[in-house]
Backbone of each chain as ProteinMPNN parsed JSONL, in Angstrom:
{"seq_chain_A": "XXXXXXXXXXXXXXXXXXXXXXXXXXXXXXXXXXXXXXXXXXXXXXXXXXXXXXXXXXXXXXXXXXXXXXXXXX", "coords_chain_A": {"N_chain_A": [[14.357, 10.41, 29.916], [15.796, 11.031, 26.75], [18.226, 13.677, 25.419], [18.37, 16.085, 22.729], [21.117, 15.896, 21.97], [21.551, 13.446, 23.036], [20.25, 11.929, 21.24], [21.333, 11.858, 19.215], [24.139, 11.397, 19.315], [23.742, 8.739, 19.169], [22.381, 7.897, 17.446], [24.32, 8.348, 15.348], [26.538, 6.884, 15.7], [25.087, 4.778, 15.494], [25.315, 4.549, 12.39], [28.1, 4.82, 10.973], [30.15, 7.868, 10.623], [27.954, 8.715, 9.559], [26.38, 12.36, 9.802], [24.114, 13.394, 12.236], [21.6, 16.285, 12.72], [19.841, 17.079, 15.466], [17.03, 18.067, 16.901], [14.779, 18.877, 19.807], [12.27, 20.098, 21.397], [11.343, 19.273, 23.83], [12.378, 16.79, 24.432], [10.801, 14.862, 24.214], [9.506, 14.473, 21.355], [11.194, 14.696, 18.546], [12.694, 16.355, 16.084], [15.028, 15.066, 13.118], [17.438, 15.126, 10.973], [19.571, 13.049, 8.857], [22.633, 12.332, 7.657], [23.986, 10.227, 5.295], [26.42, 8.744, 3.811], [26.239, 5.866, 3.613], [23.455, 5.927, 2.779], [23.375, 6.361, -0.087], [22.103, 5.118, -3.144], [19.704, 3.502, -2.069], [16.484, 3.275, -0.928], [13.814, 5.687, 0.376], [12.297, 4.353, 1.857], [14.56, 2.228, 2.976], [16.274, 3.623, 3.406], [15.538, 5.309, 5.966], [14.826, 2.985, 7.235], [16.742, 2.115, 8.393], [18.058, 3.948, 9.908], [16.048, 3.91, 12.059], [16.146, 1.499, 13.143], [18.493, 1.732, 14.968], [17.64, 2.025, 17.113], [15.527, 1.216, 19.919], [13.465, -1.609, 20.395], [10.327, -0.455, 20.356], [11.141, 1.734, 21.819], [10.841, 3.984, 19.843], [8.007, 5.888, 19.607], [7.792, 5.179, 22.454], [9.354, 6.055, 24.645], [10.891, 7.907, 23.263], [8.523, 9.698, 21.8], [8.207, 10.802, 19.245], [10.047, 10.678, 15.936], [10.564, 12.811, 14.42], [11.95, 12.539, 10.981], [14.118, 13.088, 8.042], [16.228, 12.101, 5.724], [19.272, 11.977, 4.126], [21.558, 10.986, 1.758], [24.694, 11.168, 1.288]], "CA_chain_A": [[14.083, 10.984, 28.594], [16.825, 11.289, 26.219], [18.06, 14.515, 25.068], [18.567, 15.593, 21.693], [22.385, 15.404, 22.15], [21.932, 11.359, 23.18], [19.34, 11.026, 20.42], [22.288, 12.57, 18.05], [25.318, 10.698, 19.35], [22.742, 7.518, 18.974], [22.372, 7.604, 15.261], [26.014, 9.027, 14.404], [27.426, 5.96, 16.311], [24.851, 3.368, 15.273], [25.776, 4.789, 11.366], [29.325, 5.681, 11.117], [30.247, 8.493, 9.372], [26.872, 9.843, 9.47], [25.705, 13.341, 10.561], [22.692, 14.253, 12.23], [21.12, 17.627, 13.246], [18.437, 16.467, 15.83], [16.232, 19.05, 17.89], [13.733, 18.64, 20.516], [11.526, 21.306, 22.439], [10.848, 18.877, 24.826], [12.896, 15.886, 24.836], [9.726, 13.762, 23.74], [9.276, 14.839, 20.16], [12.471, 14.893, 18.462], [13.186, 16.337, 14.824], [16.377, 14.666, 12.852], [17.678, 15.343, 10.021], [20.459, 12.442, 8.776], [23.343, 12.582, 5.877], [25.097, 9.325, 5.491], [26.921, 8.261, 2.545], [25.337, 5.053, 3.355], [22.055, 5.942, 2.246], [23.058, 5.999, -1.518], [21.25, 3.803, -3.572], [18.747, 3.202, -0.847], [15.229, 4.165, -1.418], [13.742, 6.577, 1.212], [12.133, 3.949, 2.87], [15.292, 1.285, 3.612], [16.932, 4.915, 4.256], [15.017, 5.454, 7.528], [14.916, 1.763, 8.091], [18.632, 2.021, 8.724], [18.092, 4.947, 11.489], [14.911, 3.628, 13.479], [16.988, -0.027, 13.708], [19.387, 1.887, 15.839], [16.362, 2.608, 18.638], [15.058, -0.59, 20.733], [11.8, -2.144, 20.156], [8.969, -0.027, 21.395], [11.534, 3.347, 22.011], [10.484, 5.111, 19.188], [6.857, 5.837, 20.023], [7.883, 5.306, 23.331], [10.317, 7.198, 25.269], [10.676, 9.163, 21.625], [7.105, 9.838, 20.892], [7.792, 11.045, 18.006], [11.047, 11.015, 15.685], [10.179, 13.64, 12.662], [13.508, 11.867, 9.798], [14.682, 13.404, 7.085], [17.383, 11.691, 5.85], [19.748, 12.399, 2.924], [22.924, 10.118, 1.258], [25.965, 12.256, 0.891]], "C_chain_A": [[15.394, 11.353, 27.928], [16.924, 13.126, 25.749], [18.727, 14.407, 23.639], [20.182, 15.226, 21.543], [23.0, 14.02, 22.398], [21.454, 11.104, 21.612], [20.516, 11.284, 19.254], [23.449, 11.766, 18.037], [24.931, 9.106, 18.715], [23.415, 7.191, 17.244], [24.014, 7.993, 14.654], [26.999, 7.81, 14.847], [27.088, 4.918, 15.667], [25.253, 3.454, 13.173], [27.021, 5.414, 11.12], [29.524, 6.439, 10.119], [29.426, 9.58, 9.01], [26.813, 11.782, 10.367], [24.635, 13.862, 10.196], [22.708, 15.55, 12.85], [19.797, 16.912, 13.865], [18.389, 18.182, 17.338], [15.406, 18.572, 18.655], [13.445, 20.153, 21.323], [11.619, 20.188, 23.787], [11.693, 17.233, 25.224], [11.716, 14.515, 24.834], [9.689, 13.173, 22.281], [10.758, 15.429, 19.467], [12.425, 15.119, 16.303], [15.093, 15.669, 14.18], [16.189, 14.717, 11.305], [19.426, 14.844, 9.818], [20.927, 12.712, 7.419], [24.245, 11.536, 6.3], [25.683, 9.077, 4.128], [26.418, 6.587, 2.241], [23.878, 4.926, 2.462], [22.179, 5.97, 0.705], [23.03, 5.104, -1.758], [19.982, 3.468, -3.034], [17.801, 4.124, -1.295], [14.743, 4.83, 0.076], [13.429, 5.375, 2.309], [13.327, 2.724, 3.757], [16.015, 2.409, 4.098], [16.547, 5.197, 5.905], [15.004, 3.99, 8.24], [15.883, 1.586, 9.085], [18.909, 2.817, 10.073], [17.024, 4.095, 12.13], [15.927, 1.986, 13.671], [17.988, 0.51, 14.662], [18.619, 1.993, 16.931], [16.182, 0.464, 18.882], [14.042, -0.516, 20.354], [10.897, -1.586, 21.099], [9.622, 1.464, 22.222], [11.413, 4.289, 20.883], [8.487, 4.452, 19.294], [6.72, 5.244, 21.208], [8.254, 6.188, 24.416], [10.484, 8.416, 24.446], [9.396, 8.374, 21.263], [7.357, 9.802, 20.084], [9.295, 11.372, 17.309], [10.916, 11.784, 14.167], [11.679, 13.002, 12.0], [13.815, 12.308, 8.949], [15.996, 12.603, 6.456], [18.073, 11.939, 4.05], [20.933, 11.775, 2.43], [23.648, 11.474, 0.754], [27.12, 11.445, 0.902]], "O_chain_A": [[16.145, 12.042, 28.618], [15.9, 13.809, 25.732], [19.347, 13.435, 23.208], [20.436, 14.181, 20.945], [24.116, 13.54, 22.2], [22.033, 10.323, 20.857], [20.307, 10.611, 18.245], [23.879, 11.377, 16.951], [25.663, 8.456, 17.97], [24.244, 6.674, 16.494], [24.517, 7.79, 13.549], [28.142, 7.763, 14.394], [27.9, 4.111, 15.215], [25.446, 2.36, 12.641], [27.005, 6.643, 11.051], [29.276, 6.126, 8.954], [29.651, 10.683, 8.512], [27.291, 12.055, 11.468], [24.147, 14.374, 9.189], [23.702, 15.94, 13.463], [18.926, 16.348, 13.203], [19.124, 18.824, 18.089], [15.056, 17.479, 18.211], [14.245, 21.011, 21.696], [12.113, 20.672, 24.805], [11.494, 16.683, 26.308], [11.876, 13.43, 25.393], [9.78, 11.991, 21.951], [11.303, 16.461, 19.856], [12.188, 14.234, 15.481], [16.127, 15.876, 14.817], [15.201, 14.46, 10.617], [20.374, 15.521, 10.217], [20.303, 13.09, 6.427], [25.045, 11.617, 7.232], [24.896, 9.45, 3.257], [26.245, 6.098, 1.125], [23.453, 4.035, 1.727], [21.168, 5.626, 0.093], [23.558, 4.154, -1.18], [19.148, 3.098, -3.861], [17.95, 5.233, -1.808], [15.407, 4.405, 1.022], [14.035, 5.3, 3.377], [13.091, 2.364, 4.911], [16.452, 2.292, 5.243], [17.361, 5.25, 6.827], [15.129, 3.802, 9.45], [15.857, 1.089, 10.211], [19.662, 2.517, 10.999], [17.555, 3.429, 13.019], [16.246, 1.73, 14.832], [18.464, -0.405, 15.335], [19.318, 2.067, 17.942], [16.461, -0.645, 18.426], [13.551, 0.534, 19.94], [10.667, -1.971, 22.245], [8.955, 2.157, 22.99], [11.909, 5.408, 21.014], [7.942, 3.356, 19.158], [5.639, 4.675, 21.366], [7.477, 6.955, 24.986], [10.294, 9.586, 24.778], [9.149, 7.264, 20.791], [6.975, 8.787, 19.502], [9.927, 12.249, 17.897], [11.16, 11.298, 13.062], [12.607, 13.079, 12.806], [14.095, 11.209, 8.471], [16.937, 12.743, 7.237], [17.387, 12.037, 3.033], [21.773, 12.422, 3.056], [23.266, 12.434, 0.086], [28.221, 11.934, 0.652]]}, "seq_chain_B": "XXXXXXXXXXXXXXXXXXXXXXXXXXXXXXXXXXXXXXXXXXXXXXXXXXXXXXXXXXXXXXXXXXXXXXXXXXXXXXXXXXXXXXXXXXXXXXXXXXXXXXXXXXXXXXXXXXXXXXXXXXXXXXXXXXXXXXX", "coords_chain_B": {"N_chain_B": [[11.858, -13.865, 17.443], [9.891, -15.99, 16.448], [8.215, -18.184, 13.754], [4.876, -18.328, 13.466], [2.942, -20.373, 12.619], [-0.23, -20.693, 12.417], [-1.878, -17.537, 12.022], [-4.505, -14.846, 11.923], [-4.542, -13.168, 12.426], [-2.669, -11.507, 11.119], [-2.639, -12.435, 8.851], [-5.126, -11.081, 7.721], [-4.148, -8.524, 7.837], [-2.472, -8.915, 5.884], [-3.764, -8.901, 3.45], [-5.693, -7.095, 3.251], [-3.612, -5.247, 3.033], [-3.074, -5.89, -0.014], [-4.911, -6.139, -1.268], [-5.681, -3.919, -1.743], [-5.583, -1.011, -3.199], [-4.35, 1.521, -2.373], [-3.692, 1.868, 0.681], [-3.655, 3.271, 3.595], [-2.53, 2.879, 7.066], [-3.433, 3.955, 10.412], [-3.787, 6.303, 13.106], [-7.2, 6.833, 14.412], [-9.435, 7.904, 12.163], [-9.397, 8.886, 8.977], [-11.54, 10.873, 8.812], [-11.748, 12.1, 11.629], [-8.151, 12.379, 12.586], [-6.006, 11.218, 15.038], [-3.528, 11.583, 16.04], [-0.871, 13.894, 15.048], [0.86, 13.399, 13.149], [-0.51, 11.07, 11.379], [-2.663, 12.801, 9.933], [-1.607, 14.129, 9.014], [-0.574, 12.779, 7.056], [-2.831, 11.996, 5.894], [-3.89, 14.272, 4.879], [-1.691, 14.781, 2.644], [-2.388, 12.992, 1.176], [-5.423, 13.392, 0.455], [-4.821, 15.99, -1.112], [-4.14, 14.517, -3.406], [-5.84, 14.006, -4.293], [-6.374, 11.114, -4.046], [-8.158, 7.997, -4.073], [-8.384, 6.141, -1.143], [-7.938, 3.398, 1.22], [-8.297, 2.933, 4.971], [-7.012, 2.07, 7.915], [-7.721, 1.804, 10.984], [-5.145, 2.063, 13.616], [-5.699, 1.956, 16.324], [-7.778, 0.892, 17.16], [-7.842, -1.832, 18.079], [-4.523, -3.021, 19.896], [-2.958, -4.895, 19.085], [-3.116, -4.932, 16.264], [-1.404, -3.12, 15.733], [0.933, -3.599, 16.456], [1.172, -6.604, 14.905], [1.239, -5.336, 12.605], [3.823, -3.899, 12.193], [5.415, -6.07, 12.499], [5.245, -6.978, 10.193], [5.888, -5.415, 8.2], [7.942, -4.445, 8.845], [8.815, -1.774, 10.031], [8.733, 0.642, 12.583], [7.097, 2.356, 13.106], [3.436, 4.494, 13.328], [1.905, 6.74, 11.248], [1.751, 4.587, 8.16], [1.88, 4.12, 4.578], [0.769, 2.236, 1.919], [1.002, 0.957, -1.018], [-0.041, -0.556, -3.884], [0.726, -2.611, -2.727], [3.0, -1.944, -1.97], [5.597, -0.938, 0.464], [5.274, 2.433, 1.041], [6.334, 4.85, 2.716], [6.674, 6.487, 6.504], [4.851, 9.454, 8.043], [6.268, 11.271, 7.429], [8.22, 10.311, 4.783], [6.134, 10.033, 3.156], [5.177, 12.863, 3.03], [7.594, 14.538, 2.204], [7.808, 13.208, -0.135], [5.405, 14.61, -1.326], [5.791, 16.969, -1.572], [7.616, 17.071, -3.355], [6.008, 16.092, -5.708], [6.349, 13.268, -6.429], [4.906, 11.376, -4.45], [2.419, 11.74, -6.17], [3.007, 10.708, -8.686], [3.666, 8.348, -7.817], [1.233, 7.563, -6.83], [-0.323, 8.113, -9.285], [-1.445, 9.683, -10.088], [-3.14, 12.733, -10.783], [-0.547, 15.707, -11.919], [-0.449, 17.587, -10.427], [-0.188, 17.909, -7.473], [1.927, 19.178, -5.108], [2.03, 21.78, -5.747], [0.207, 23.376, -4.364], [0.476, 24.148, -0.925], [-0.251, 22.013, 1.874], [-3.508, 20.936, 3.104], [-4.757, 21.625, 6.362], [-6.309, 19.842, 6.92], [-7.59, 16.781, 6.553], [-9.496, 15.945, 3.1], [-12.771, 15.316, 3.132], [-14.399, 12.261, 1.828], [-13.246, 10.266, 1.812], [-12.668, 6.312, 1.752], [-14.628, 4.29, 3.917], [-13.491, 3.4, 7.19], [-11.514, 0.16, 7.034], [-12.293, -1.947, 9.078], [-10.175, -3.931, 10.54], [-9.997, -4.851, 12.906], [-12.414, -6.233, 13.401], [-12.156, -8.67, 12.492], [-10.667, -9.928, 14.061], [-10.785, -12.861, 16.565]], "CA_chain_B": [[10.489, -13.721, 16.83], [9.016, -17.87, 15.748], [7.16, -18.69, 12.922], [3.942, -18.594, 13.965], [2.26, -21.17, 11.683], [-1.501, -19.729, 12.5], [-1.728, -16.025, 12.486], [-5.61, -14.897, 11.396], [-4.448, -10.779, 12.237], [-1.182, -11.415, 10.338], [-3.088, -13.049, 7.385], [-6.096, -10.053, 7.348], [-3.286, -7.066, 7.297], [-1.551, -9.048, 4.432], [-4.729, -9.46, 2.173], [-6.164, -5.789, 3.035], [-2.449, -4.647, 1.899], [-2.812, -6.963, -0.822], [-6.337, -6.462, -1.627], [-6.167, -2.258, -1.293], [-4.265, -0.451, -4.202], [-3.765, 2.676, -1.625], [-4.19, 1.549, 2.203], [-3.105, 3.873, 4.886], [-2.509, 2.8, 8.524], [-3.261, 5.488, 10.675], [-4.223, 6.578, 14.292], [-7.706, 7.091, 13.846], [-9.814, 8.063, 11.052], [-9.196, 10.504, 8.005], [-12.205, 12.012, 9.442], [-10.769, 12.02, 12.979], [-7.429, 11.297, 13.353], [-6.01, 11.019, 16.338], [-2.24, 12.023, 15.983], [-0.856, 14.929, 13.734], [1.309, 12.54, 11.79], [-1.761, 10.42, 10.471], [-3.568, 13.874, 9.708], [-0.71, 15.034, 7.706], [-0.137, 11.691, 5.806], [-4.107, 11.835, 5.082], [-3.45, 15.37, 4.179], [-1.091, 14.791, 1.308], [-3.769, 11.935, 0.376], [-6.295, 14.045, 0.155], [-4.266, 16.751, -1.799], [-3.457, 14.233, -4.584], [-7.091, 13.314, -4.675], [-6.242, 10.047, -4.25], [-9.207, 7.709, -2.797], [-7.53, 4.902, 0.41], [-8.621, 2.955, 2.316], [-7.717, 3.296, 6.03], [-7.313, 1.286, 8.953], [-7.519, 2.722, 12.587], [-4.504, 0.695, 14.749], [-5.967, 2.248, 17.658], [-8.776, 0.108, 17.454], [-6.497, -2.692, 18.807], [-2.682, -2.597, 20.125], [-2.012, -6.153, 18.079], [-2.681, -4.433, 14.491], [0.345, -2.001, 15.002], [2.22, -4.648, 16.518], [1.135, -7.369, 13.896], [2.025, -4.753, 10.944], [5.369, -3.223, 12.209], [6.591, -6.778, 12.214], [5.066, -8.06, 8.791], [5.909, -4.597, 7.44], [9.516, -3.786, 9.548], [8.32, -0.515, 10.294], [8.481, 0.589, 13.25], [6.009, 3.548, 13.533], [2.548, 4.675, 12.391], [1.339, 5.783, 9.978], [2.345, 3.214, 7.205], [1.128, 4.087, 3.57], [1.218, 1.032, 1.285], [0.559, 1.209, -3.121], [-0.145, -1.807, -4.486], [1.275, -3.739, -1.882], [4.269, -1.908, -1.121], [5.193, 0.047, 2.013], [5.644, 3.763, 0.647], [6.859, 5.421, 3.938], [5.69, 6.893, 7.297], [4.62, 10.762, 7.526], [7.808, 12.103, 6.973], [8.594, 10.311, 3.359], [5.092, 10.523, 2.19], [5.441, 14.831, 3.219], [8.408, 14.638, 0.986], [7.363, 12.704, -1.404], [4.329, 15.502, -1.573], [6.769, 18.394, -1.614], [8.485, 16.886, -4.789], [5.776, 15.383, -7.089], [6.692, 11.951, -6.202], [3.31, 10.834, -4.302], [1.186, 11.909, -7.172], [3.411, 9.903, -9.518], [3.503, 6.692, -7.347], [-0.285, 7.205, -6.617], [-1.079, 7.552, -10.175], [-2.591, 10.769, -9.877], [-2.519, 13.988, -11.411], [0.8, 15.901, -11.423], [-0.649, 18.972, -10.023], [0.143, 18.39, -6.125], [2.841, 19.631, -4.607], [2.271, 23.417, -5.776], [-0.259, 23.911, -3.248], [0.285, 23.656, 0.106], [-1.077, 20.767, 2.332], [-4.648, 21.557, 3.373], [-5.092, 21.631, 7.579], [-7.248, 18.395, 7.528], [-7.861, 15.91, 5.293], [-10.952, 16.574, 2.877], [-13.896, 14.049, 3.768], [-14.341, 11.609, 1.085], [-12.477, 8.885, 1.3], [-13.298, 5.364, 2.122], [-14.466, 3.882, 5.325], [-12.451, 2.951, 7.361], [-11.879, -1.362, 7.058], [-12.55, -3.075, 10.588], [-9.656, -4.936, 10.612], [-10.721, -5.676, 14.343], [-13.706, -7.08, 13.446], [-12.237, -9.623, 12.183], [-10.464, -10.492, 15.301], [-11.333, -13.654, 16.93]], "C_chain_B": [[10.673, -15.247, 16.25], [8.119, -17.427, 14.893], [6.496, -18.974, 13.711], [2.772, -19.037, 12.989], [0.68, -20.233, 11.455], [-1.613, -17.864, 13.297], [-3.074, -15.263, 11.783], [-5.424, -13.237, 11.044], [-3.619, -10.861, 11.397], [-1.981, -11.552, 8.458], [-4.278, -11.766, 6.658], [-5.55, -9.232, 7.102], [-2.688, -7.668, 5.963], [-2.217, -8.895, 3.773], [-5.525, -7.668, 2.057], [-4.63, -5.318, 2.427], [-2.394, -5.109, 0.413], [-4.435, -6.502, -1.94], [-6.696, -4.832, -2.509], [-5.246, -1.609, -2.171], [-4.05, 0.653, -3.289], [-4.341, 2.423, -0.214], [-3.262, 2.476, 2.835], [-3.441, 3.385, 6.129], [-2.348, 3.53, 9.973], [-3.874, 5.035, 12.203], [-5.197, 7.186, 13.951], [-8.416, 7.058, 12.431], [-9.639, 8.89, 9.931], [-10.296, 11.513, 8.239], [-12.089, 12.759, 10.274], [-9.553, 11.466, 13.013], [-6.566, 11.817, 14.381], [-4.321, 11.467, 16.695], [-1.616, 12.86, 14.467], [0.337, 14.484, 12.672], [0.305, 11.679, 10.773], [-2.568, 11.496, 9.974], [-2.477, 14.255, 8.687], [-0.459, 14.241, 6.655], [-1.675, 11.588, 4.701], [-4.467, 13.271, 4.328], [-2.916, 15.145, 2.813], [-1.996, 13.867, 0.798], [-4.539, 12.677, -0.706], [-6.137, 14.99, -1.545], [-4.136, 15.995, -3.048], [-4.953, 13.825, -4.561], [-7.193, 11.539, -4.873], [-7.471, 9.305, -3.3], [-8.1, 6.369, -2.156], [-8.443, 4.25, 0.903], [-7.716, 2.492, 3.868], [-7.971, 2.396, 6.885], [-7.001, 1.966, 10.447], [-6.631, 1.476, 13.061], [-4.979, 1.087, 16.138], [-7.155, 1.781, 18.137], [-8.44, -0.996, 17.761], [-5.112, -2.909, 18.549], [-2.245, -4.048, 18.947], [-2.384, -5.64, 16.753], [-1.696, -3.733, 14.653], [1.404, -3.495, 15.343], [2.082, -5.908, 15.726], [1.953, -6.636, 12.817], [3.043, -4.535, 11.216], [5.989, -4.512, 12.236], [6.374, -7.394, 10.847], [5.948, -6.51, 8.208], [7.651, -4.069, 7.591], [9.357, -2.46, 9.725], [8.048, -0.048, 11.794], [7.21, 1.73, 14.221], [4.503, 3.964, 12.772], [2.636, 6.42, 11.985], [2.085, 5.415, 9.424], [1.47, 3.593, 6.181], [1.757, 2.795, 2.413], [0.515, 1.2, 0.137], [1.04, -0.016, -3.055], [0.748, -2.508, -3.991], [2.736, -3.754, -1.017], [4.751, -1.056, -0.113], [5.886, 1.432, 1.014], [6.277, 4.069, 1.298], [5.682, 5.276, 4.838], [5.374, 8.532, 6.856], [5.018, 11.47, 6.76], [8.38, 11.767, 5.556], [7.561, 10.546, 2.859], [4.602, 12.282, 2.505], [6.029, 14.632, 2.374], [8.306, 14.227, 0.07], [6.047, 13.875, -2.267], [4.719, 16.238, -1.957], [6.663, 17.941, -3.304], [7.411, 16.039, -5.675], [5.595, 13.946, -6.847], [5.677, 11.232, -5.827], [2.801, 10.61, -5.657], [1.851, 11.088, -8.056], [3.498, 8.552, -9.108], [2.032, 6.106, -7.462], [-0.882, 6.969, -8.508], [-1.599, 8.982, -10.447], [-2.266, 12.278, -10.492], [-1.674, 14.668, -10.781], [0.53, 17.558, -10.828], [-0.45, 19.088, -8.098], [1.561, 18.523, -5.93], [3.149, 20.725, -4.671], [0.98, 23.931, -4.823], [0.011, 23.207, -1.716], [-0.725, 22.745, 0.992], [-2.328, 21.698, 2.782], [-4.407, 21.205, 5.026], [-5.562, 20.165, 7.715], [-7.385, 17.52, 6.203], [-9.521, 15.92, 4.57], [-11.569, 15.353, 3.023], [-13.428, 13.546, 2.202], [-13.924, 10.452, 0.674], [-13.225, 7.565, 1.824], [-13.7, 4.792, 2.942], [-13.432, 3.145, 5.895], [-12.607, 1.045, 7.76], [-11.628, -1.335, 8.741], [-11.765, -4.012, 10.195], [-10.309, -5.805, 12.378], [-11.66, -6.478, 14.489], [-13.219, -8.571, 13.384], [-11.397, -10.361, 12.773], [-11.218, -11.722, 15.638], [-11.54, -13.409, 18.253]], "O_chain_B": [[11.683, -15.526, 15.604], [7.342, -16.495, 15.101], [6.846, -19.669, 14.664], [1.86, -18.295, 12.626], [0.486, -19.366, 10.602], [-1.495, -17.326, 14.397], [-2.665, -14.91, 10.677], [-5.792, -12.466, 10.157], [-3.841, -9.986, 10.56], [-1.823, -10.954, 7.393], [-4.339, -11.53, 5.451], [-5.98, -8.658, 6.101], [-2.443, -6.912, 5.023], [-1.591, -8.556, 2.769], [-5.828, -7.148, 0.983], [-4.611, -5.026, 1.231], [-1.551, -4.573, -0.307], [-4.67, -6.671, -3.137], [-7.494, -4.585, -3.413], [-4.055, -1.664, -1.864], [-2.876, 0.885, -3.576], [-5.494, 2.798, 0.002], [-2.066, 2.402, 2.552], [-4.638, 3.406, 6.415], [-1.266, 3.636, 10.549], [-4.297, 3.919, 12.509], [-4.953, 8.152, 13.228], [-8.021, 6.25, 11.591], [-9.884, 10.036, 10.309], [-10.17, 12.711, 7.984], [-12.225, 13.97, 10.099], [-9.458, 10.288, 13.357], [-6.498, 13.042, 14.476], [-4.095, 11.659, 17.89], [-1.812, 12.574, 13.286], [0.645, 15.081, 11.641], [0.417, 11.692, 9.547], [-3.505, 10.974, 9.37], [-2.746, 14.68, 7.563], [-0.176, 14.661, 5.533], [-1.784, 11.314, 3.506], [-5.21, 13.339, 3.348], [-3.667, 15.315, 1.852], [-2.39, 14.178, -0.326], [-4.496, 12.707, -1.936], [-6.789, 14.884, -2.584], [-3.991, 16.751, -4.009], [-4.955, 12.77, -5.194], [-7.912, 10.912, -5.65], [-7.788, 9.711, -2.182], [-7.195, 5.841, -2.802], [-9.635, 4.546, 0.989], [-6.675, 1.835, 3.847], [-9.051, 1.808, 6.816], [-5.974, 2.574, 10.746], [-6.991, 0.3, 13.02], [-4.556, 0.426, 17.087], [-7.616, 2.082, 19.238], [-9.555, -1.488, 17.585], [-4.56, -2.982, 17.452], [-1.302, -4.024, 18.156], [-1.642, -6.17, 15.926], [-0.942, -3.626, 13.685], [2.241, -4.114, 14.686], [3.137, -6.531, 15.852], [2.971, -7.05, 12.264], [3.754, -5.031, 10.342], [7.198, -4.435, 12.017], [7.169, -8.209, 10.38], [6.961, -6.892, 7.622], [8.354, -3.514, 6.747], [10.396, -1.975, 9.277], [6.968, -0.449, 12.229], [6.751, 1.796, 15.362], [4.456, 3.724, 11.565], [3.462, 7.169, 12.508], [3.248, 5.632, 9.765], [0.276, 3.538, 6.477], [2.943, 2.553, 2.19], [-0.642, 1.608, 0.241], [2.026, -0.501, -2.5], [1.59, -3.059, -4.701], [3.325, -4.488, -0.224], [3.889, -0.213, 0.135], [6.926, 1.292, 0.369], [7.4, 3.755, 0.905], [4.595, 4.712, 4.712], [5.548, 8.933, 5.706], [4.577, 12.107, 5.803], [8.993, 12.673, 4.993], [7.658, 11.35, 1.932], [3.54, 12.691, 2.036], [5.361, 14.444, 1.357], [8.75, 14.879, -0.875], [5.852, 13.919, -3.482], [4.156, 16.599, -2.991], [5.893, 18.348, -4.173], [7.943, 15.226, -6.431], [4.492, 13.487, -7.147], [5.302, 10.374, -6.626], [2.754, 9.509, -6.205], [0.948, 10.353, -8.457], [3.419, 7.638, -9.929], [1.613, 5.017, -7.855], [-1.58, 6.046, -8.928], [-2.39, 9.026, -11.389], [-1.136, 12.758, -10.576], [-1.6, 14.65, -9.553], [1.344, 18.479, -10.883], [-0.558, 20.162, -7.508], [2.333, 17.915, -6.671], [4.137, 21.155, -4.076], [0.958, 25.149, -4.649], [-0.2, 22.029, -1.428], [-1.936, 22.799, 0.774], [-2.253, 22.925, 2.835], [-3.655, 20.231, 5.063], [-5.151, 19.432, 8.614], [-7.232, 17.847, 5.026], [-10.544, 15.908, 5.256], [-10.885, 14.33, 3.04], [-12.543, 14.052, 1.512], [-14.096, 9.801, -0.357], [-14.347, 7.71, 2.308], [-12.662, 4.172, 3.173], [-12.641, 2.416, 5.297], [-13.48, 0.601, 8.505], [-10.788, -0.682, 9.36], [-12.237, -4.956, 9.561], [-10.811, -6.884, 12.693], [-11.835, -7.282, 15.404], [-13.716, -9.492, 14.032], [-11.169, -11.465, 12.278], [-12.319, -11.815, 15.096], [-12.176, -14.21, 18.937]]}, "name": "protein", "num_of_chains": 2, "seq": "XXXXXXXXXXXXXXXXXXXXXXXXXXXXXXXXXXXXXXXXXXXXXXXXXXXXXXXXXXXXXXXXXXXXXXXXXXXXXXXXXXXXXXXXXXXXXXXXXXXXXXXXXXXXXXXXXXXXXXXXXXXXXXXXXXXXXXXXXXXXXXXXXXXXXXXXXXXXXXXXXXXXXXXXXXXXXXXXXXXXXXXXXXXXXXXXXXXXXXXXXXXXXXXXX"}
């Protein structure tokens, strides 16, 4: 099970530049909340596209049940 | 991933997206559903009074995995307006917060000053049997 500290390095690596704030109670269910400068322009939904493409096929709603996203262009 | 010339599930999710000016893809039903992300997406639904029509993927594993690859999505729920993918929970919440739903949906500009309701209010449409139409 990842913790949120992998699930954090994850996304800040697979988006450079970016920073997330990611939480978990449990290391299942994982809140994140991303700020990339990428994301301007980008509508909310190619915004999150951009984070779940960093996960493998079938690890989110897998290993990460659940990835609550927020994400924000800065 | 191949072109897969004949695809009968591929071709039924395109034409209900296609067909459905507000389709949600959900775990479950908006009566029942079955995970508290599809309850919260049929939540803000509800809230904008918008009527949907819903498809349970948990009525077989090849509708999520048909839609997440027609759709690139990799999670449910999936809300789709007139054909186009809105978000999952988490943009159509925010989109609720700010107004934004009710202006995509069409719908009066009065949600987003009350808070989401617990459940989604009955009313909406049955839910389509894509499975049925499984071979």
């Amino acid at each position: 099970m990842p913790t949120a500290a992998e699930v954090k390095a994850r996304i800040e690596s697979g988006i450079p530049g970016s920073e997330a704030d990611v939480t978990s109670d449990d290391n299942v269910h994982f809140n994140a909340r991303v700020a990339a400068a990428e994301f301007a322009g980008l509508s909310l939904v190619e915004q999150h596209r951009l984070v779940y493409a960093i996960f493998d096929e079938g690890e989110l709603g897998g290993s990460i049940h659940a990835l609550a996203l927020t994400t924000e262009p800065r | 991933m191949t072109d897969q010339p004949e695809n009968p599930l591929r071709d039924a999710l395109a034409d209900a997206i296609a067909s459905n000016e507000v389709i949600l893809f959900m775990k479950g039903t908006p009566e029942q559903p079955m995970c508290g992300f599809s309850a919260r997406t049929c939540a803000a639904l509800a809230a904008t009074e918008t009527e949907f029509a819903a498809v349970d993927v948990l009525a077989d594993p090849r509708i999520r995995q048909e839609l997440s690859s027609l759709s690139n999505w990799p999670t449910i729920p999936q809300l789709f307006v007139r054909g186009e993918l809105v978000g999952g929970a988490d943009i159509v919440g925010q989109m609720y917060e700010s107004g934004e739903l009710a202006a995509v949906l069409g719908a009066p500009a009065t949600a987003g000053i009350d808070p989401l309701p617990e459940t989604a209010e009955p009313g909406s449409a049955p839910p389509l049997q894509i499975e049925n139409r499984l071979s």
